[in-house]
N, C-alpha and C positions, 0 to 999 in steps of 0.2 A: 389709789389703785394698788399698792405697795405695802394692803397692813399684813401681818401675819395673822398667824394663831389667836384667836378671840380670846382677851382674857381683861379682867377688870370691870373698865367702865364700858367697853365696847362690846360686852358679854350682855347677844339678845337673839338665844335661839328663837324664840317665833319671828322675829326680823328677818333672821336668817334663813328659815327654811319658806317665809314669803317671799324674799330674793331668787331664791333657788325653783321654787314653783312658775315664778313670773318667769328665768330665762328658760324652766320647759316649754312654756309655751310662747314664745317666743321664736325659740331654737324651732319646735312644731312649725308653726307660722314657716320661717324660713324654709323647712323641707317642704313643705305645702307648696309653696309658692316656686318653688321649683321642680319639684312635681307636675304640677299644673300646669307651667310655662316651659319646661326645658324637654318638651317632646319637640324630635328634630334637632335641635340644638348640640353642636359637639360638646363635649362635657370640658374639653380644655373651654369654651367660650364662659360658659355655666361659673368655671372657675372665676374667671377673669371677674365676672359680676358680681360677685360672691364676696370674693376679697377687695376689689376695688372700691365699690360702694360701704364695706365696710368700717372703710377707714371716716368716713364721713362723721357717723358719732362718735368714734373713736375719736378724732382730731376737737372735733367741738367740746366734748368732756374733758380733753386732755388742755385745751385750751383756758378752759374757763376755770381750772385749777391751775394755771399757769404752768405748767409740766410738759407743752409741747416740745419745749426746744430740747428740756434733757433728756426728753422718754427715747432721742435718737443719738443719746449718747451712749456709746459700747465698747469694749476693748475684744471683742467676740465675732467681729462679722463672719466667720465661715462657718462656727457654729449657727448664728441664724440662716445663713445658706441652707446647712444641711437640714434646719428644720423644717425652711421653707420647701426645699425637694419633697423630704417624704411626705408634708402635706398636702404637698398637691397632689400628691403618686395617689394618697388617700381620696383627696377631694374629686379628683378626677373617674379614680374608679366607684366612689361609693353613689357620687352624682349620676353615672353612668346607669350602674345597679337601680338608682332610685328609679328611674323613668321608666323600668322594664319587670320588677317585681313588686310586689302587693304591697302598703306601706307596713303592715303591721309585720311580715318576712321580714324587709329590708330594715326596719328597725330593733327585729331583735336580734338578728345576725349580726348587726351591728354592735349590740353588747358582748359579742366576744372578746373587742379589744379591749376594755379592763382585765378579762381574765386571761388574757394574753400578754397583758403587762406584766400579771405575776411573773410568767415564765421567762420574759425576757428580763426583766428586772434581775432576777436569782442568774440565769448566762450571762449577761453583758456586765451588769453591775454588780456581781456577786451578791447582794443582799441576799440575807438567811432567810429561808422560806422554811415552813413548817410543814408539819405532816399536812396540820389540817389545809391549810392554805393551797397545796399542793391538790390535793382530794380536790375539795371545794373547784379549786380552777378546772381539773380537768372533768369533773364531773356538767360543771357550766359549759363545757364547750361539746362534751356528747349532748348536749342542748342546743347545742347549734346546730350540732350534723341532722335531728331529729328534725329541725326547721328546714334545714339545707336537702335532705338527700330527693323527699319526691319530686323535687326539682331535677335533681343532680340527674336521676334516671332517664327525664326527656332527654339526653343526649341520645340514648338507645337507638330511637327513630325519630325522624325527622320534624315534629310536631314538638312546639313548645321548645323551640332552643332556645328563644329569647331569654327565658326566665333562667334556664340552666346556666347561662353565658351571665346572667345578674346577680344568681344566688354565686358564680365564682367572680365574678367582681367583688360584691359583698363582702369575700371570705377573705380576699386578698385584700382589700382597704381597710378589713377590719386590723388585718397585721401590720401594714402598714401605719394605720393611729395608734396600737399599740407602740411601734418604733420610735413613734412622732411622739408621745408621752414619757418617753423615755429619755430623748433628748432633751425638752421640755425639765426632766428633773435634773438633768447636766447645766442646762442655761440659768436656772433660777437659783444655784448655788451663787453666782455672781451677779447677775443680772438681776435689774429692777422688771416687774411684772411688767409696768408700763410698756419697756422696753424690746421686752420676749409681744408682746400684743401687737405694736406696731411696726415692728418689723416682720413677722410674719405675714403680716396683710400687704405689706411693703413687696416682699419677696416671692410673696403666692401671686401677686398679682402680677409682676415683673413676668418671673417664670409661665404663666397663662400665657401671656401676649405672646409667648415665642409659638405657641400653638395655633397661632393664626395660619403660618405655612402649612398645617395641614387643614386648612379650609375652614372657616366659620363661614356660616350663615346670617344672612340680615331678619334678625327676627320681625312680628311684627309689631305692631303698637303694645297689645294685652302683652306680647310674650314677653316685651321688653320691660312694661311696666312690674309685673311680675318679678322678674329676674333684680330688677335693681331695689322691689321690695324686700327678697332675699339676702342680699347684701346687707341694706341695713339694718333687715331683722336680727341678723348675723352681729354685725359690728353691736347692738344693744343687745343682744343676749350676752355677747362677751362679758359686756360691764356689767348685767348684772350677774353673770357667775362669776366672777373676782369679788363683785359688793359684797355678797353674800358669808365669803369666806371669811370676810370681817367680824360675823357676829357671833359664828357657832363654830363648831367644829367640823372636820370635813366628814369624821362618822354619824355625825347627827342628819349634816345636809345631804350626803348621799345617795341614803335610798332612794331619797323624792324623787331622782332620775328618771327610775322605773314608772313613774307617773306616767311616761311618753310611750308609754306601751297602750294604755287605755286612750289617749287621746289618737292613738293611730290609729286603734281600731274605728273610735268613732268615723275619723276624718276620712281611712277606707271608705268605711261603708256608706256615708252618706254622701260624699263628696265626689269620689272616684265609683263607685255599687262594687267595691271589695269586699267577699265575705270572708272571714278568718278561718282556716282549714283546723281542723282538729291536733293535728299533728304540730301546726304554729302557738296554739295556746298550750301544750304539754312542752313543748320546745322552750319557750317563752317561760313558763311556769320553772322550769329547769333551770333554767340560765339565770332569771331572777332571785329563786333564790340561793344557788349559787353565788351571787353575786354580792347580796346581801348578808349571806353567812360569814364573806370574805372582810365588807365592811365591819361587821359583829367582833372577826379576831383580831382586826385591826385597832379599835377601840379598846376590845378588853389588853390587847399586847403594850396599848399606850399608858394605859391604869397601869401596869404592871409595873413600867418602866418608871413612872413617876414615882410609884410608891420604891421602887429601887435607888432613885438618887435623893429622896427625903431619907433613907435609913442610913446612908453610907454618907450623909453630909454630916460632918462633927459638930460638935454641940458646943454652945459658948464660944 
């Protein structure tokens, strides 16, 4: 669970980008399934199931590599704190969001927090952001507002708040995993992946349970089954987005992301009779490729830098 950068013998990008395809749909499956099951449900509860059940394959993968007992070795515990907080802040508002706007909305809204990582990346961690980079993000996030606003408008009058009150959950969870990705780049300076994996599930699950004082519900049999399918779709999507990052690079494996736009639309419409608004597929189209353009300078900025410390390394 712990390799880096694909290079050598472990270099297989079509491996790679079928790891990455498999945890989209997976990851799908998991909002699916909590979609479908987490109407009524507090979204702290939602959590609780999400991460609890997660740890299931997690613990058995980590097991049957023998890595259980180190993956909870750390010299870091408040950094996993604070990762596990704004997690949940995320998981909590984004679950929330899910159950109240249309899936293909709530999923692209959701791709603002990569191009919200630019921005916090370049404030919190100083890293050099470029023009283009800079463009590219904010241009992906007036792709957001374009998803977001005829939403935003139901506040006006009283009709359709539901959706308005999920496209600002949305917006705010999207910051939130931003923040959480950020942290995430702090932790894995020292920490083993293993490690940053299970204790997040550890600590989101922990933090859920104190949300019981504000009231859970007994769900029923379907909702339940549901929910803890969620969880482990959850805990196997993880392993396979780390597998993946074994074979290829992360500019190769990226775009496939965007793959979960088409699968939402399907699962809308047939599963929930969402239709996709005009305004979310231009939104969506924006953000995408946005998004992608941003993957694009990141690769070529990597070419760059290589071909930088091959010239400046002396010879003989």
């Amino acid at each position: 669970m712990d390799s880096g950068p694909s290079t050598g013998e472990t270099s297989n990008p079509m491996l790679g980008i079928a790891l990455k395809c498999m945890s989209v749909v997976v990851f799908v499956g998991m909002q699916t399934a909590i979609k479908a099951g987490g109407e009524g449900i507090p979204a702290g509860e939602i959590v609780f199931f999400r991460s609890f059940f997660a740890l299931v394959p997690v613990a058995i993968y980590l097991a049957w590599l023998g890595d259980l007992r180190t993956s909870l070795v750390t010299d870091d515990i408040p950094g996993h704190l604070v990762r596990g907080l704004v997690g949940v802040s995320s998981m909590i508002l984004g679950f929330f969001a899910l159950t109240r706007l249309a899936y293909p909305e709530w999923i692209t809204i959701s791709y603002g927090a990569p191009l919200l990582t630019v921005v916090f990346a370049a404030l919190l961690l100083k890293e050099v952001v470029r023009a283009y980079r800079w463009t590219a993000a904010l241009i992906g996030l007036v792709g957001v507002v374009v998803v977001s606003l005829p939403n935003l408008t139901l506040f006006d009058d009283g009709a359709g708040q539901g959706e308005a009150v999920g496209v600002t959950a949305s917006i705010i969870a999207a910051a939130f995993s931003a923040v959480a990705m950020i942290q995430v780049r702090r932790l894995a300076q020292k920490e083993r992946t293993a490690t940053i994996v299970v204790y997040f599930s550890l600590t989101c699950s922990l933090i859920a349970t104190f949300s019981i004082v504000l009231g859970w519900v007994m769900p029923t049999p379907g909702q339940a089954a549901l929910l803890v399918t969620a969880g482990l779709c959850g805990g196997v999507g993880q392993l396979l987005l780390t597998a993946c990052y074994r074979y290829a690079d992360t500019s190769t494996i990226a775009p496939f992301e965007y793959t979960s736009l088409l699968l939402a639309i399907a699962i809308g419409f047939f599963l929930f009779g969402e239709t996709v608004t005009v305004t979310t597929l231009i939104g969506g189209a924006i953000v995408v490729s946005a998004g992608i353009f941003i993957i694009y300078r990141e690769h070529r900025l990597g070419i760059e830098r290589k071909k930088a410390r091959r010239a400046s390394t002396p010879n003989g």
